[in-house]
N, C-alpha and C positions, 0 to 999 in steps of 0.2 A: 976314928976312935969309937968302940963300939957303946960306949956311954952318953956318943951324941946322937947314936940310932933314934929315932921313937920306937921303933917296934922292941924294944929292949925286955917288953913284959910277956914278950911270946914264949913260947916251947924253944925257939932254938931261931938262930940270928937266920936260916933260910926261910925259915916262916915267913918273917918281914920282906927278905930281898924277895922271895916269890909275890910277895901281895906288892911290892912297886913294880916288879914289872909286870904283870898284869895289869896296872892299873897304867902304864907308858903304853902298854896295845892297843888299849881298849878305852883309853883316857876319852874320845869323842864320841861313844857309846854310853857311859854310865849314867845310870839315874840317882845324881847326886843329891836329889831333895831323898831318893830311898835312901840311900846311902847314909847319908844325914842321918837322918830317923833312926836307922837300924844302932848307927854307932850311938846315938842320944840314948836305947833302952837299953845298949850295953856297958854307958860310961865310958865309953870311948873316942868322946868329940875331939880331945885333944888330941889325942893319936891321929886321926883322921885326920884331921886338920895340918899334923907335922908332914904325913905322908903326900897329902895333895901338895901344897905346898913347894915340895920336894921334888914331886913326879913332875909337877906344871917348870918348875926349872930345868930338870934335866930335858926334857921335852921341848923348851925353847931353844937351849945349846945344839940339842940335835938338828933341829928345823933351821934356824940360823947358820950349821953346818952342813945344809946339806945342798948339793947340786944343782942348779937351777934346773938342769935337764931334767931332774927327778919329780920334780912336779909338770914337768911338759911344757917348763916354761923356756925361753931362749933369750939369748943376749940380742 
């Protein structure tokens, strides 16, 4: 339902879906104390907040589904 999105106050619902998957790429890259920050001068902790959140679940499902091979691990 697009009313449970948080990114609901963007320009347009791909806004949002582009900034979560970018952040499920890059999720072990980010500098989230900046990130922090940036959303804190823009009033946007909440958001931030719904989106990590979000990204850090779908991202467990994945890992959780994903093939032992795929990390080079074996049975």
């Amino acid at each position: 339902m697009l009313a449970e999105e948080p990114w609901n106050f963007t320009q347009s619902l791909n806004d949002g879906q582009w900034a979560m998957a970018t952040m499920l790429i890059h999720m072990d890259d980010i500098d989230f104390a900046y990130l922090k920050a940036r959303a804190s001068e823009e009033d946007t902790l909440d958001v931030l907040a719904e989106i990590v959140k979000k990204a850090k679940k779908i991202k467990k499902k994945i890992n959780k589904n994903k093939p032992k091979e795929a990390d080079g691990q074996t049975e």
